[in-house]
N, C-alpha and C positions, 0 to 999 in steps of 0.2 A: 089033767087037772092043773091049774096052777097055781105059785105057791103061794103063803101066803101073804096077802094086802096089795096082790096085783089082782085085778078084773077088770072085764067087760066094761065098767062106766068110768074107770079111771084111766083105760086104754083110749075112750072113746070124747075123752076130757081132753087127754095129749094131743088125739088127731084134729082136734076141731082146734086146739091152740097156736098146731103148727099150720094147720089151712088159713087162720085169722093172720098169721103172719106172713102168710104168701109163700110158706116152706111147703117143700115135696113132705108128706106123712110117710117115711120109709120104716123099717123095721129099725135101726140104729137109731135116726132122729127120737123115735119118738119112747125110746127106751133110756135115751138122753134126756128126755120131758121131763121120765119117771123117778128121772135120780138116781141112773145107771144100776136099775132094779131090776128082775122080772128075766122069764126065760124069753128069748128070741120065737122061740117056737108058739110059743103063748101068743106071744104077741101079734106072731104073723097071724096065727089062726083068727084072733079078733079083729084083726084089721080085713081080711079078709070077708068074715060077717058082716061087719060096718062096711064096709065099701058096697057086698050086695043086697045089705038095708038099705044105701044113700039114694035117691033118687036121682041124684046130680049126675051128669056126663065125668067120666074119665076123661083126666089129662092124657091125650094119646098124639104123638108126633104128628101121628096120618090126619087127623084130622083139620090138620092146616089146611086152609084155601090154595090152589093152581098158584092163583096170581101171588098170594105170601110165596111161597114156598118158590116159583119166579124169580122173584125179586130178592130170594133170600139166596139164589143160588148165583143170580147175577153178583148179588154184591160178594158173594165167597170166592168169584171167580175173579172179580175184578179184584181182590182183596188178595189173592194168590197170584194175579201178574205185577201188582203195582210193588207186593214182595220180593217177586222173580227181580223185577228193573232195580230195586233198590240192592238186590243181594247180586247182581250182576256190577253194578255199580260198584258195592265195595267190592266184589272182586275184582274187578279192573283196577280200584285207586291204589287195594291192598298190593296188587304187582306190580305197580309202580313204584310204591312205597320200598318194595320188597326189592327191583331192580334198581331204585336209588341207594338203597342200603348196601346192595352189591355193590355197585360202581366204587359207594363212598370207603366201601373194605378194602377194595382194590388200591384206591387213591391212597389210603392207608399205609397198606400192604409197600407201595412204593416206597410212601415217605419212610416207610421201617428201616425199609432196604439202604434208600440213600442216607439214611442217619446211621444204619450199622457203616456204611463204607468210609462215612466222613470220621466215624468212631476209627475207623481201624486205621484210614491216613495218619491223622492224631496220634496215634500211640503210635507208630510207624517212628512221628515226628518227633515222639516224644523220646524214644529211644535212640534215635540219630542226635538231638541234643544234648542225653545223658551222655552219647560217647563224646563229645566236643567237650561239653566241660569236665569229665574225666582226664581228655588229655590235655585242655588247661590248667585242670589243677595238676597234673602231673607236672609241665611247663613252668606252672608255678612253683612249684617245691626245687623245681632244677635250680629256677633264678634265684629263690632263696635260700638253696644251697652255697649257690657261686657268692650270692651277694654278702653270706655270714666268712666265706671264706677270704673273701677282697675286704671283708670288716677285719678281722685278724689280722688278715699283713697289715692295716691301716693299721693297726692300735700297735702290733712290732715296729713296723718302721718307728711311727711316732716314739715306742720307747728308745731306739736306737738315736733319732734326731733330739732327744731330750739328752741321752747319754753325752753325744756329740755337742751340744750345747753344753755341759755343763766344763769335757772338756776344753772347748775355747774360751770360757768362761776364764777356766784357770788359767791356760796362756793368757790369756787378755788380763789377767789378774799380774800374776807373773812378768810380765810387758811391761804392763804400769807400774810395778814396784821399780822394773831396772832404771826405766824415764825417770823414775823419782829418785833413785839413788844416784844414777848419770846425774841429774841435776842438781842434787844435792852435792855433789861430789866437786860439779862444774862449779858453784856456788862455793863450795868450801877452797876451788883452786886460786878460785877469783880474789875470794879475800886476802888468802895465805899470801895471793902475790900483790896484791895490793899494802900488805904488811911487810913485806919482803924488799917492795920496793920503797917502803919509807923505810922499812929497816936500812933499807940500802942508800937511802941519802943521808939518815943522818949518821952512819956507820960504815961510811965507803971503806974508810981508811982497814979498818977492823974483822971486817967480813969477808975477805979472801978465804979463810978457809972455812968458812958458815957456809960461804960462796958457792964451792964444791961439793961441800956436803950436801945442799940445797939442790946442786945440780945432780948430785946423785937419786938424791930424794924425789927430783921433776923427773928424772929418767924410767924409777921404780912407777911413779902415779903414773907416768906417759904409758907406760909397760902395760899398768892397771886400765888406764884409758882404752887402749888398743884392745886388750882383754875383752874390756867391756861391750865396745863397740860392738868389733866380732861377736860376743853372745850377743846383744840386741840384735845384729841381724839375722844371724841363725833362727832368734824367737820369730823376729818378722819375716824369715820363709817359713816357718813354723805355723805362722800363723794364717800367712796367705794359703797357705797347701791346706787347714784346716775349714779356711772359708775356701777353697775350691771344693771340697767335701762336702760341706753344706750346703754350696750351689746344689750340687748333685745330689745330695738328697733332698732339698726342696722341689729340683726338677719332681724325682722320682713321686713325691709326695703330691703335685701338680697331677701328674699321669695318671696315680692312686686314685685319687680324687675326682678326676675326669671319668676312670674305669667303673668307679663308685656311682657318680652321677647317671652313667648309661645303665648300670647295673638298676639303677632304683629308679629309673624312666622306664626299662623293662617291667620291673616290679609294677609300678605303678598302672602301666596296659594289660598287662596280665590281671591284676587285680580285675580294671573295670572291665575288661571279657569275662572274666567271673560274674561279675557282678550282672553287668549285662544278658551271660546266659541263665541267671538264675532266677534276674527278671521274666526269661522266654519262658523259662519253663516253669514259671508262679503262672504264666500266662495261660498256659499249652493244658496246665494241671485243673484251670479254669473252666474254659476252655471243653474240655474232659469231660467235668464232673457236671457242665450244663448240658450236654452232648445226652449223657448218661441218664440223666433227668428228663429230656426230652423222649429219651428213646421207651423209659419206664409210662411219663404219660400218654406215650403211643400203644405203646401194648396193654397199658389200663383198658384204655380208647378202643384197641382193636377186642381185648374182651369183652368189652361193654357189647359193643356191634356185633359180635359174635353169638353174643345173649340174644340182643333183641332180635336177631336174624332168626336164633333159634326158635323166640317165642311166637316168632312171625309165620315160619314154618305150620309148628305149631297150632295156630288162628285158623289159617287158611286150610290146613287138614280137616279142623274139626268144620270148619264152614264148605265145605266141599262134602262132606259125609251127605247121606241122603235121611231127609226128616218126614216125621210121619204127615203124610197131607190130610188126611182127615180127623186129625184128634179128637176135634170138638165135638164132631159129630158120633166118633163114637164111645166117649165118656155121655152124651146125651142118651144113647142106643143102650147104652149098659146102666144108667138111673133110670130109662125106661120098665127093664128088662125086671130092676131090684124091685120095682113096685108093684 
């Protein structure tokens, strides 16, 4: 029985709508017509009476003509060699593809290699320069050791040649006061006797015993003269001995100063070796970190190729697999079979 508001003219409505369409009347199709209504079994059974009411011929495979069926299998053959040549084809480009990809991993693989060794040179280098400038600046701390300690004696001597200075200062003070007094003195004799001897012209007569006394008096000054002289000389070996002292430390200060000058021309090379290795190794540290960069977009690079090798791999398995050759025919064989 079926259920109900499906029957025999509404079954027979769907089949003649799918035949007006050019559709196979299947048992699905036409339960699809019905607005996915009705049992199957129903259905088949009506379709089954309709079909042996119809007077029309079945759709049946076999029924094709020689010559169709010919020419149907020529062109399925030629259809399956001109496939084979094409799928032959990309297997051949695909191995090439697949032996270019190798070669280019290899070329790769090199550049890796000579980019780690030019890495490890580099650092090699890098650390034979850190020991250079190490021992320049070691070099360097020496000379500016030596060069603070030739600054010291320079700043003592200078105190001592200040000291020294100020002593002949005071002889030379000292010196000149006695030249002033000796002159003075000279000055005071000159007049005395210039008075002494008008005294003495207008006073001949009278002055005998002024005379004596006077002569006593020139004897005491002569005494003072002699005196004097003797300490002026005294001051001037005094003084020469103190300017031979200051020669000698001018020498010594001369030497200082020369010692000083090599000392901070060292300084000065040392510095620009500093300088200069720090230049090398801004350079080397450059240098390095482009090295590093390269060797990172290499191995991106050889990942990438690695992938697509794989995926190539991959391609050519599944294209190597064996595919069903008669599909069509028998998805045909089996919509024959449904109806």
């Amino acid at each position: 029985m079926a259920r109900g508001g499906i029957n025999k003219a509404l079954v027979q409505k769907a089949r003649s709508a799918l035949l007006a369409r050019g559709l196979n009347p299947s048992i699905d199709a036409v339960r699809v017509e019905l607005g996915n209504t009705g049992s199957k079994t129903t259905i088949s059974r009506y379709l089954q009476e309709l079909e042996a009411a119809d007077p029309r011929p079945q759709s049946d495979p076999t029924r094709l003509s020689d010559e169709l069926t010919g020419f149907v299998g020529q062109l399925m053959k030629r259809l399956l060699e001109e496939s084979n040549a094409v799928l032959a084809e990309e297997r051949t480009s695909h191995e090439q593809r697949v032996a270019a990809l190798n070669k280019q991993i290899e070329g790769l693989e090199d550049e890796l290699k000579k980019a780690q060794q030019e890495t490890a040179s580099r650092d090699a280098a890098l650390v034979s320069q850190a020991e250079e400038l190490k021992t320049s600046q070691s070099s360097l701390q020496t000379e500016l050791n030596r060069n603070a300690r030739i600054s010291q004696s320079c700043s003592d001597l200078e105190v001592r040649i200040q000291e020294k200075d100020e002593l002949v200062r005071s002889l030379e003070e000292k010196h000149a006061h006695a030249r002033d007094a000796l002159e003075h003195y000279r000055t005071a004799i000159k007049e005395q006797r210039e008075q002494d001897q008008r005294r003495h012209e207008t006073q001949l007569q009278q002055s005998q015993h002024e005379l004596l006394q006077l002569q006593q008096t020139l004897m005491v000054r002569q005494d003072e003269q002699s005196r004097l002289i003797r300490d002026n000389e005294r001051l001037l070996g005094e003084a020469r001995q103190n300017n031979k002292l200051l020669h000698q430390a001018q020498d010594s200060l001369r030497r200082l100063e020369g010692d000083l000058g090599v000392a901070n021309m060292a300084a000065a090379r040392a510095e620009g070796a500093k300088e200069m290795l720090q230049e090398h190794l801004v350079l080397a540290r450059r240098e390095a970190e482009a090295a590093n960069a390269h060797v990172i977009q290499l191995q991106a690079a050889t990942a990438e190729l690695t992938q697509q090798l794989a995926e190539a791999k991959q391609a050519m398995s599944l294209s190597e697999s064996p595919e069903p050759a008669d599909e069509g025919e028998t998805d045909a064989r089996s919509d024959a079979q449904r109806s």
